[in-house]
C-alpha positions as CSV (number, residue, x, y, z in Angstrom):
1,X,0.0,0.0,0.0
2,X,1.0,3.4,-0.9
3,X,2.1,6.3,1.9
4,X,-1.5,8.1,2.7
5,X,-3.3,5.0,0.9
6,X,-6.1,3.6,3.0
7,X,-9.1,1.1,2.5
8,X,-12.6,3.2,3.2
9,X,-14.6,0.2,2.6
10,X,-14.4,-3.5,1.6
11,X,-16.5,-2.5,-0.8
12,X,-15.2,-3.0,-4.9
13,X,-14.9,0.8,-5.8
14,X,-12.3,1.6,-2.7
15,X,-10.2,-1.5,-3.6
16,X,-7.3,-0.2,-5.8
17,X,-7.8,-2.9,-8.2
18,X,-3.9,-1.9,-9.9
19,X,-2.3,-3.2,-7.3
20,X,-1.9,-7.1,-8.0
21,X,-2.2,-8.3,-4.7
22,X,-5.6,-7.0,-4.0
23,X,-6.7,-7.8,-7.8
24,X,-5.7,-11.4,-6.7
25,X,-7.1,-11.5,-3.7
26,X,-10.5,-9.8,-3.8
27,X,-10.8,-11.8,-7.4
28,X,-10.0,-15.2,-5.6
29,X,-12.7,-13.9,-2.9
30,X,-15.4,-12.9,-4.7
31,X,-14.6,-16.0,-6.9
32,X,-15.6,-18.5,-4.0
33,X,-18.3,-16.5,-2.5
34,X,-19.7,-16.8,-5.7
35,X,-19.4,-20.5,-6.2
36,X,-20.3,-20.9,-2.3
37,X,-23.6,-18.9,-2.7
38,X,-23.9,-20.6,-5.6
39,X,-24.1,-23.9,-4.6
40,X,-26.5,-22.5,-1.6
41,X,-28.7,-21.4,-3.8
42,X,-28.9,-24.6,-5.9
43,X,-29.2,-26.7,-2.6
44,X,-32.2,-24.6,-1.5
45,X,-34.3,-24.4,-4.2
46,X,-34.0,-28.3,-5.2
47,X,-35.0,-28.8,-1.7
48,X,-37.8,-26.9,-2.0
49,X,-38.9,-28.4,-5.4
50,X,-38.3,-31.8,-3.8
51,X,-40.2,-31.2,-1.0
52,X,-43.3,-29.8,-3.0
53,X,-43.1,-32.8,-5.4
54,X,-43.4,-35.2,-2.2
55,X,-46.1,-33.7,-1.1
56,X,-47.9,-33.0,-3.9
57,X,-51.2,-35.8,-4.3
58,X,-50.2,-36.8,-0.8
59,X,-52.4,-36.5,2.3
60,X,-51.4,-37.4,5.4
């Protein structure tokens, strides 16, 4: 980091994206929180189409 240089935020427009090792980093980050909330997201709405298949036609 530069003299003076600070982070405001962790948000994308205070990152100095010229700097490699933040482009690396943040990229690698956002990367996997992506493929994490991803994967989330797929998990939850199969289980939710799963569980409205079982049920559908069914009374208990």
């Amino acid at each position: 980091m530069l003299h003076g240089e600070t982070l405001h935020s962790a948000l994308p427009q205070d990152i100095p994206w010229w700097m490699p090792d933040h482009f690396v980093f943040f990229g690698a980050f956002y990367a996997v929180l992506f493929v994490i909330l991803g994967g989330l997201g797929y998990v939850i709405l199969k289980s939710i189409l799963h569980a409205k298949h079982d049920n559908h036609g069914h009374s208990h």
